[in-house]
C-alpha positions as CSV (number, residue, x, y, z in Angstrom):
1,X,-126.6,27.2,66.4
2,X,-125.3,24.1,64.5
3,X,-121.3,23.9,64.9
4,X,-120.5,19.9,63.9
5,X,-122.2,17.5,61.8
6,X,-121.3,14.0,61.9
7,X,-121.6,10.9,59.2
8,X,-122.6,7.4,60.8
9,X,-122.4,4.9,58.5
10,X,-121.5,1.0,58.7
11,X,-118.0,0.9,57.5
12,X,-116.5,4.2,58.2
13,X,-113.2,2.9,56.2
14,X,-115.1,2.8,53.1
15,X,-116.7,6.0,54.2
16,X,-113.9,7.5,54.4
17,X,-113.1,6.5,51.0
18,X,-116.1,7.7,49.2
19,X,-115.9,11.4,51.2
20,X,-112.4,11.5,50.0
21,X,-113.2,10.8,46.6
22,X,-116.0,13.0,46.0
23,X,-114.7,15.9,48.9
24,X,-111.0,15.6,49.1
25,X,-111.6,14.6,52.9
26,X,-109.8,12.6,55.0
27,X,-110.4,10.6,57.4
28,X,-108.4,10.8,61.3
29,X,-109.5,10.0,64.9
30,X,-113.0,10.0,64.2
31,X,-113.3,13.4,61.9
32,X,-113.1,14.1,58.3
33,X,-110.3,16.6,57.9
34,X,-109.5,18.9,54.8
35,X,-105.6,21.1,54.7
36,X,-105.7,19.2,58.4
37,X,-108.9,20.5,59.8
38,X,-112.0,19.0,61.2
39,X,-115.3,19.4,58.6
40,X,-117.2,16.8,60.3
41,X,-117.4,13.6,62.3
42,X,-117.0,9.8,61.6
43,X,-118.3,6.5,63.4
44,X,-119.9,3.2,63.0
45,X,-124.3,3.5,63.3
46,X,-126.5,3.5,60.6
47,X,-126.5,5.6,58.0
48,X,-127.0,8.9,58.6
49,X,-125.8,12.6,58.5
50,X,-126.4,14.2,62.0
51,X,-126.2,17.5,62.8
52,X,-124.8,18.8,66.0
53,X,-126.3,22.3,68.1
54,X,-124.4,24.0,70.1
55,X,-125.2,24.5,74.0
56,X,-122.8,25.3,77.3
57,X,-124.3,22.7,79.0
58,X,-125.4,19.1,76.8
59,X,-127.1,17.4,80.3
60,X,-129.5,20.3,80.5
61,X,-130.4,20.7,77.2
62,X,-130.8,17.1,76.8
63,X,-133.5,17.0,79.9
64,X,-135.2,20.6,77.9
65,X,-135.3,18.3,74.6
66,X,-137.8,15.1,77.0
67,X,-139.4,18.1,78.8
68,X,-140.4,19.4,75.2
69,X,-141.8,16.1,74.0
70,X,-138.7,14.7,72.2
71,X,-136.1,12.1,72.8
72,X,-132.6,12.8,74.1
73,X,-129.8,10.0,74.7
74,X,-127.5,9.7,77.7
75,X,-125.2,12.8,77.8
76,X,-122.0,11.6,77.3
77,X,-118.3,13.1,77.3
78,X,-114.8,12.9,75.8
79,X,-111.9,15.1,75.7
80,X,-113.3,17.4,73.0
81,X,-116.5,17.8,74.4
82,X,-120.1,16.8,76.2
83,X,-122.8,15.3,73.5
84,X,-126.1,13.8,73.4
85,X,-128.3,12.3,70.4
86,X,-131.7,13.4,70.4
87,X,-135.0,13.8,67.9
88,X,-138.2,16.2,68.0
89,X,-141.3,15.0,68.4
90,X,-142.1,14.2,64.3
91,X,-138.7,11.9,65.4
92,X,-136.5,14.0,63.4
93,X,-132.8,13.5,64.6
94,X,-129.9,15.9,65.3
95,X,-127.3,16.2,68.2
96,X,-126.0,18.7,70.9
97,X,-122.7,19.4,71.6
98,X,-120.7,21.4,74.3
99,X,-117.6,22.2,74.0
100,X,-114.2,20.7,74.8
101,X,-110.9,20.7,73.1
102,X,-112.9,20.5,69.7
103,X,-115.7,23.1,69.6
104,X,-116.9,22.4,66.3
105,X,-115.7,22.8,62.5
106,X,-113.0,23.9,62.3
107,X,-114.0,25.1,58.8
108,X,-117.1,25.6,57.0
109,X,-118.7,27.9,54.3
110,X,-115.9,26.5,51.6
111,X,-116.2,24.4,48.9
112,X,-116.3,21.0,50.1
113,X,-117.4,21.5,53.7
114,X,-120.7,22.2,55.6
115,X,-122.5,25.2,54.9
116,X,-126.2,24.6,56.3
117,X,-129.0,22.1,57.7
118,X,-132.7,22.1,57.3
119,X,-135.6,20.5,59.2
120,X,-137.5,18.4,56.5
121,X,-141.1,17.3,58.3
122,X,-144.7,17.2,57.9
123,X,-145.3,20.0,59.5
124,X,-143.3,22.8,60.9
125,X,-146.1,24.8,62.4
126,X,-146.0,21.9,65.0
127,X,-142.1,21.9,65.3
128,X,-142.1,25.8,66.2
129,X,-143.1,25.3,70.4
130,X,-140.3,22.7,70.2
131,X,-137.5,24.2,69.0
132,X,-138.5,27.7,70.8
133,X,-138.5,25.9,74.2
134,X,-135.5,23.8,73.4
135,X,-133.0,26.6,71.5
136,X,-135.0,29.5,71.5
137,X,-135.5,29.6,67.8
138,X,-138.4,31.3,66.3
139,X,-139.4,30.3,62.3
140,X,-139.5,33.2,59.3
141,X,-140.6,32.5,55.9
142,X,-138.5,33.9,53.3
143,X,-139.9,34.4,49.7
144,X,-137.7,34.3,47.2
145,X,-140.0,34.5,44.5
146,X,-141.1,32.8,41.8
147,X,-143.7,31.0,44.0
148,X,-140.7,29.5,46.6
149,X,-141.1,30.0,50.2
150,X,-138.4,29.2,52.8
151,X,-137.8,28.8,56.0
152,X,-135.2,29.8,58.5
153,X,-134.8,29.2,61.9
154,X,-133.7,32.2,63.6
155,X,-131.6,32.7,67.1
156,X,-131.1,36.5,68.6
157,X,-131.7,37.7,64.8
158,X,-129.8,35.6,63.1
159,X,-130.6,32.9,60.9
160,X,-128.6,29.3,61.6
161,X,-130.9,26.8,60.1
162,X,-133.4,26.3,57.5
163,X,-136.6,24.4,57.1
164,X,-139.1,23.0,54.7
165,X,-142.4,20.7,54.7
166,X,-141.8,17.7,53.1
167,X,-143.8,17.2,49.3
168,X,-145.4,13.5,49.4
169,X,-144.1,11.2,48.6
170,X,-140.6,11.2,49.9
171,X,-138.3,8.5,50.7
172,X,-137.7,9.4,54.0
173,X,-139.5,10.4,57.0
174,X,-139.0,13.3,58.7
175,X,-135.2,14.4,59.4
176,X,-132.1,17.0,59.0
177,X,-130.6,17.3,56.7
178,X,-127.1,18.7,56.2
179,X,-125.9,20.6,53.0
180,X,-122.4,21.0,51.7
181,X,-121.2,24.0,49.6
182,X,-119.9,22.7,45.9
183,X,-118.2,25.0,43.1
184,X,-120.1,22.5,40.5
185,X,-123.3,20.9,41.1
186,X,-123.4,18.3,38.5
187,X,-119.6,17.7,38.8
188,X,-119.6,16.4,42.6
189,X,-123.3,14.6,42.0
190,X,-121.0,12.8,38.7
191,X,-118.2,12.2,41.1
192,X,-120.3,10.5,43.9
193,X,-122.3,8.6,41.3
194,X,-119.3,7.0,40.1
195,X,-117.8,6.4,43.6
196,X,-121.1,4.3,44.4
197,X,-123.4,7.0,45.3
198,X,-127.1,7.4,44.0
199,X,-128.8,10.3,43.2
200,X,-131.9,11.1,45.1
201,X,-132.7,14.4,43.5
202,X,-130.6,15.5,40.2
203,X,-129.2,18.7,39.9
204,X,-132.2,21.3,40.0
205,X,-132.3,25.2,39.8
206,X,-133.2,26.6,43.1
207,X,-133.7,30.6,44.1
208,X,-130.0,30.7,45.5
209,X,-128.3,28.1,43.0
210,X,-128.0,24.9,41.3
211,X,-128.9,21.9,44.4
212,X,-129.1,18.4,44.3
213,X,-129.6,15.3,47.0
214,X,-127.2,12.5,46.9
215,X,-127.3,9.2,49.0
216,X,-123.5,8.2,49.6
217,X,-122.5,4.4,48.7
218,X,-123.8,3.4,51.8
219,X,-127.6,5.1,52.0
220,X,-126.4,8.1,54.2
221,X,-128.3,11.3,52.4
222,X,-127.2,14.9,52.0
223,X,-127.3,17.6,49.7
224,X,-124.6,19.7,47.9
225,X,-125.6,23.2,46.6
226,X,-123.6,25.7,44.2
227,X,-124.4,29.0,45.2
228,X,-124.9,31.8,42.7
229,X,-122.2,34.3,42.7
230,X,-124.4,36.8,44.9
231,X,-124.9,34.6,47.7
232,X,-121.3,33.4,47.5
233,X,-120.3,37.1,47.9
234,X,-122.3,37.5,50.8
235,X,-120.3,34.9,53.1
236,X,-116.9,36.6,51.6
């Protein structure tokens, strides 16, 4: 399941000031820390949120990923762990990561830190053979009414991602795209407006609370969703 998501950007200082502005973050050793614990990664790259799946062994996962019909970089390693950057066949991009000293966030499902990630493509029908062959995931709809239908990518019964087909025209082609839990929708989307930020999709009611899509000061996108209070209870 996804246990790290990391920010690439190309001037992680200011980076670092923006996040901390908008999050309360900061910034040490390469990760973004809140009360002193990791919420997500840090480096120089373009910009980009990327989020990282977890597997026991990053080399053979990586070689499962080309075998599918994606892309996987050189595995590489460090004292908190084995990773590898990869993308699907539609070229959407996320990471793998095994475990060292740093296993993943160290907290998520607050306010202010990671909660989720969704696959954003053309097409998921054509990402299901991938993903089953890569993670084992299989795809569910979930219909939440009102004429909105979900996705969720499921592992041994449980769901750890989400998906959705993109609605032309988008700005961006297909990708992941990593969501952080807020307390007040418009509040953080004012905050990260005035910190440099623009605003890719306003604050819009959605069938499990109020979510918007925010590009940081330096083009990286993600999204920030306040729950509604049934769904908040639910991760309690």
């Amino acid at each position: 399941m996804p246990c790290w998501a990391e920010l690439t950007c190309p001037d992680p200082e200011s980076g670092a000031a923006f996040y901390g502005g908008v999050f309360g973050w900061t910034a040490y050793d390469g990760t973004f820390r809140r009360d002193g614990l990791a919420v997500a990664g840090v480096r120089a790259g373009e910009p980009r949120w990327l989020p990282y799946v977890s597997t026991e062994d990053v080399a053979a996962t990586a070689a499962a990923v080309t075998s599918a019909g994606g892309t996987a970089g050189e595995a590489r390693s460090d004292p908190r762990g084995g990773y590898a950057a990869c993308a699907d066949p539609s070229g959407a991009r996320f990471g793998v990561r095994q475990p060292g000293t740093l296993a993943g966030a160290q907290v998520v499902n607050e306010f202010g830190t990671v909660l989720w990630a969704d696959l954003v493509t053309t097409d998921l029908a054509a990402a299901d053979p991938f993903y089953a062959a890569v993670f084992g995931w299989t795809r569910r709809p979930i219909d939440y009414g009102d004429g909105f239908l979900y996705h969720e990518w499921v592992s041994a019964g449980r769901p750890v991602a989400g998906g959705r087909e993109m609605a032309a025209p988008e700005p961006f082609p297909p990708h992941w795209m990593t969501t952080l839990l807020v307390a007040d929708c418009a509040d953080t989307v004012r905050r990260a407006e005035s910190l440099g930020g623009a605003v890719a999709l306003p604050p819009t009611p959605a069938a499990v609370g109020t979510y918007a899509m925010v590009a940081d000061a330096q083009g990286a996108a993600f999204g920030v969703i306040e729950l509604i209070p049934r769904f908040l209870a639910d991760m309690s």
